[in-house]
N, C-alpha and C positions, 0 to 999 in steps of 0.2 A: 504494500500500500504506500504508493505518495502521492506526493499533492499534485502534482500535474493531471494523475490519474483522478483523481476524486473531484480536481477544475473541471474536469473533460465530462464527468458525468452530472457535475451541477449545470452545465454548460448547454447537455444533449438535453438535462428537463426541460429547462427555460425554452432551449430553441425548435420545441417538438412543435410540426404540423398545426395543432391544436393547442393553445397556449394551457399551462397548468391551473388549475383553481386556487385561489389564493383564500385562505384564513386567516383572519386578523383576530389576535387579543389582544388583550387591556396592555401587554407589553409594546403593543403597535403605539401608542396613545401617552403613555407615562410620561415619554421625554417630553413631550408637550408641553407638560403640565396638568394632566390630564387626573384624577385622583386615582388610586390604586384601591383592592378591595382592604387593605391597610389603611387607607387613609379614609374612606369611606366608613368603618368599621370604630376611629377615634372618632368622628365626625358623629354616627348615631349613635355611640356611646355617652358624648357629653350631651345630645338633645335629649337624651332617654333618664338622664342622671337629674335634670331639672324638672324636666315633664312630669305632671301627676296628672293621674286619669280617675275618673270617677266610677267605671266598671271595673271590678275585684278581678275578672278574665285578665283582663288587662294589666293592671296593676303586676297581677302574678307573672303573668308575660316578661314584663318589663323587668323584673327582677331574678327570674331565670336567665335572660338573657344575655344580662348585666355579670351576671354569674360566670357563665359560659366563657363571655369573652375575658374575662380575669382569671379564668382556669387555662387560657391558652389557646380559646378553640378558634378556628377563622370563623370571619363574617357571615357566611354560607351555612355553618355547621350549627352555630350558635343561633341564626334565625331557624334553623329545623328542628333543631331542638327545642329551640322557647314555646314555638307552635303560635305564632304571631294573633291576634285579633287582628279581623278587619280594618278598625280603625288604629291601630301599630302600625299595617302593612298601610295606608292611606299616609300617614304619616313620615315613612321608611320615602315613598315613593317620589313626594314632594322635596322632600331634605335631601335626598339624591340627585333629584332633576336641578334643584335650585344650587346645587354647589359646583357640579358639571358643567352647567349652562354657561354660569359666568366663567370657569377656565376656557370652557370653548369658545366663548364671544370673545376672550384674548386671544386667542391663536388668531381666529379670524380674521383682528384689527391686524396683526403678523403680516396676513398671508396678502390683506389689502397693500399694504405697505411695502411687499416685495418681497418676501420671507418666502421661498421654495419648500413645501412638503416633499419628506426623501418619499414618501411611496411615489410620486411623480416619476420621477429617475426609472423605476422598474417600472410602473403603467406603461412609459412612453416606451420604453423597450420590448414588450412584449406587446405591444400593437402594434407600433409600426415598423417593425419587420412583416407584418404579414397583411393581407390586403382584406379589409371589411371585415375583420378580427372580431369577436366576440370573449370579453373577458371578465369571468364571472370571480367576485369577489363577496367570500360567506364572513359576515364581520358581526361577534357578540358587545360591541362597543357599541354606548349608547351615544357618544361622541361624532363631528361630521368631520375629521381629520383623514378620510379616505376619501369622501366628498368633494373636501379644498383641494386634494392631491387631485382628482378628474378633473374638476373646473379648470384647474391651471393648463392641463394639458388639452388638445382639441380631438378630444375623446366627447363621444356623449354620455350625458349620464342618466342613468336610468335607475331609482330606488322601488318600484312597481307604484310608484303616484303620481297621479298627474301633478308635472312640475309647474302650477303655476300659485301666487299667493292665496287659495284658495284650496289647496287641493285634496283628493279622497284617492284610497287604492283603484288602480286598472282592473275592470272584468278581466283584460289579459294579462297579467304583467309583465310581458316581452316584447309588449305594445312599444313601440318607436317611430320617428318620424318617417312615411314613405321615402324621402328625398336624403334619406342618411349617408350613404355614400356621397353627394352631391354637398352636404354641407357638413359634415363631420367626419374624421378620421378615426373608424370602429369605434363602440361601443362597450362602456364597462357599466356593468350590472353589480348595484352593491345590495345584496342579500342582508338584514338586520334584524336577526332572527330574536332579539331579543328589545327590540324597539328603537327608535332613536326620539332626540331630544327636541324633533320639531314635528312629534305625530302626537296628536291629542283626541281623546273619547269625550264625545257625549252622546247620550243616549243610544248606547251601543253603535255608534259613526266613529269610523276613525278619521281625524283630518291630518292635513299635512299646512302647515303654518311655516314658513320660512326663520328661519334667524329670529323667533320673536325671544323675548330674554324674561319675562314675565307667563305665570299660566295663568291662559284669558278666563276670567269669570267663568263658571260652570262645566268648564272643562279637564279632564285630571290629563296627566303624559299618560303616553302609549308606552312606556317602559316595564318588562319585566324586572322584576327586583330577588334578589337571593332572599329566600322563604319557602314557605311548607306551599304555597298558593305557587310556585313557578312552572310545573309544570303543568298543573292545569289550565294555568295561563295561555299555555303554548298551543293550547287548542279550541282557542278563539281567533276568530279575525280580528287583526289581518296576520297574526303569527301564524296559524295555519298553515294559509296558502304560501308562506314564505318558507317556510318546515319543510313543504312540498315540494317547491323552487329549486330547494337547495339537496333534497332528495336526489332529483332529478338532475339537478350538475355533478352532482359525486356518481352521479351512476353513467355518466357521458365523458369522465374526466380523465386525463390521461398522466394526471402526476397533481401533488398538491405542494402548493408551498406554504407551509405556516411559519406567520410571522406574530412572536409575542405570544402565542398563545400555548394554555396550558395543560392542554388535551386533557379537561378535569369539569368538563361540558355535557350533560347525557343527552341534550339538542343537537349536538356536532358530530363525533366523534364515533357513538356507534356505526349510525352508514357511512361515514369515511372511512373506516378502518376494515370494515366490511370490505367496501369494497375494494379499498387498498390492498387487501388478504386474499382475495378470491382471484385476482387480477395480477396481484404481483407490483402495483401501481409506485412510483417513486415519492414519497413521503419528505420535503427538505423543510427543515426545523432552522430557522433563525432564531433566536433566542437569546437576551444577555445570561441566565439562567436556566439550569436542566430541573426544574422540579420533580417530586416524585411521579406526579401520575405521567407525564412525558415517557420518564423511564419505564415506569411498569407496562403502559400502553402503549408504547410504541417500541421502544431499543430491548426490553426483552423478552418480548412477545415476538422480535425475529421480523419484523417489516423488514422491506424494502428500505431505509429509511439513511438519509446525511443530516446532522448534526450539527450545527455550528453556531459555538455558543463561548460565552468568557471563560477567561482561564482563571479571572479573578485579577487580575493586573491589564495592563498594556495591551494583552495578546489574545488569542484566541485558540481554542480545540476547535478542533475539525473531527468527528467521530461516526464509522460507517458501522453495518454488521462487522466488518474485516480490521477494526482496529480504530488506534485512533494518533491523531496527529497535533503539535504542539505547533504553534507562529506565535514566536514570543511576541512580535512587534507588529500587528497587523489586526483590529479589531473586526474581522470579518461577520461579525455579527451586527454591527453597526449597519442601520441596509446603505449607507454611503458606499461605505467601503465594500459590502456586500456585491453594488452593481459595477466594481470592477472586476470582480471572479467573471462576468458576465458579459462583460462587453469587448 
């Protein structure tokens, strides 16, 4: 195993026929500024610690919970186990949205101002090498840091809603302008299977509201939240049909690349690995960090899978089924640096 070798095979995923399906987590999102389930996690801990509630449900909730995260457990663990009320998860939902919104209205100002999104760098390379490209991108971030990255580039974009400041999900959602070749250079389709931060319910409607930074009167986000209620969530519109979407790109896909994410998703990750398993499918892990469930599900479980994550300094590992490799001085998990293994 060297590194020429292991360039050559990150090299063949990127530049297969069919461009690879791309996975974003919260690792895509952090450098941003973006909150981590860490930071989210002191976040509803100091709102939960002032907060008093008037139903004993609740109350007990809140103090299991409060428990949980002081014993060590993450964010996830500790709302599954609290068993949230309704009005905690109403609560969980807003204090989420509202802390997210503003670090994403600061990138945004960034991105007005000049500031390049690195996913840009690999979008514009994996479309235009290839002619009326279709590139689908499945992202558990409730964040539009994937979004800013397509705007910049003259890719179109497509979330399955109609993009204008009014907007509700497509009957189709692969729905796109007739005249796409004629005025845009391919198409990147971003899958948010767990909501994003400018879709909002009322009365079982979902809307799509642009960049607003406040939630309009009568209306809650379209965000899933870590709780006992996530995945029943997941089988309402418009997460359904997105569930669906993204079904159906893993099952058409010819390699995936995860970036930041920490294959520790039961939305994701069963049909990708599925069908990464069945198929033999190329699995590439960008990552500053190899968490455990990475490791479990993916590197020894025997995928197909490239690795490339910190050494914990300056450098980077590179780690295949077949070994693994040291660059002391090269942070290839950076996707900057990333899109020179690639170009």
């Amino acid at each position: 195993m060297n590194i020429e070798d292991v360039f050559k095979q990150i090299q063949e995923i990127v530049t297969a026929p069919t461009p690879p399906t791309i996975i974003l987590g919260s690792g895509a999102s952090i450098s941003y500024g973006i909150a981590s389930m860490g930071n989210l996690a002191e976040m509803l801990k100091a709102f939960f610690t002032s907060k008093v509630y008037e139903s004993v449900d609740s109350r007990e909730s809140v103090t299991r919970f409060l428990l949980l995260l002081k014993e060590g457990n993450g964010l996830e663990d500790a709302l599954l186990d609290a068993k949230v009320t309704d009005e905690i998860e109403s609560d969980i939902v807003r204090n989420v949205w509202n802390m997210i919104v503003k670090q994403d209205a600061d990138v945004y100002k960034r991105v007005i101002l000049g500031e390049e999104i690195d996913l840009k760098e690999l979008f514009d390379f994996l479309i235009y090498r290839r002619k009326g490209v279709e590139l689908n991108v499945v992202s558990t971030n409730y964040d539009k840091i994937a979004e800013y990255a397509v705007s910049q580039s003259d890719a179109y974009l497509n979330t399955g809603f109609s993009m204008n400041y009014f907007g509700q999900i497509k009957s189709n959602l692969d729905a796109c302008p007739t005249r796409l070749n004629e005025s845009y250079i391919g198409k990147v389709n971003i899958w948010k299977v767990h909501g994003s931060l400018d879709w909002f319910k009322k009365d079982d409607i979902t809307y799509y509201f642009p960049n607003i930074t406040e939630i309009p009167e009568g209306f809650s986000p379209c965000i899933i939240t870590p709780g006992n209620n996530k995945y029943e969530k997941t089988q309402q519109p418009p997460h359904r049909q997105l569930l669906s979407k993204v079904d159906e790109c893993f099952s058409k896909a010819t390699g995936f690349i995860c970036i930041g994410y920490g294959f520790n998703d039961k939305h994701v990750q069963p049909v990708l690995l599925d069908k990464a398993s069945k198929r033999g499918l190329p699995i590439l892990i960008v990552t500053k960090d190899i968490y455990e469930p990475i490791r479990r599900n993916v590197m020894d479980a025997k995928h197909n899978f490239i690795a490339i994550y910190s050494n914990g300094g300056k450098g980077s590992i590179i780690e295949t089924k077949d070994g693994k490799l040291s660059i002391p001085d090269k942070e290839y998990w950076h996707l900057k640096e990333f899109c020179t293994i690639i170009k």
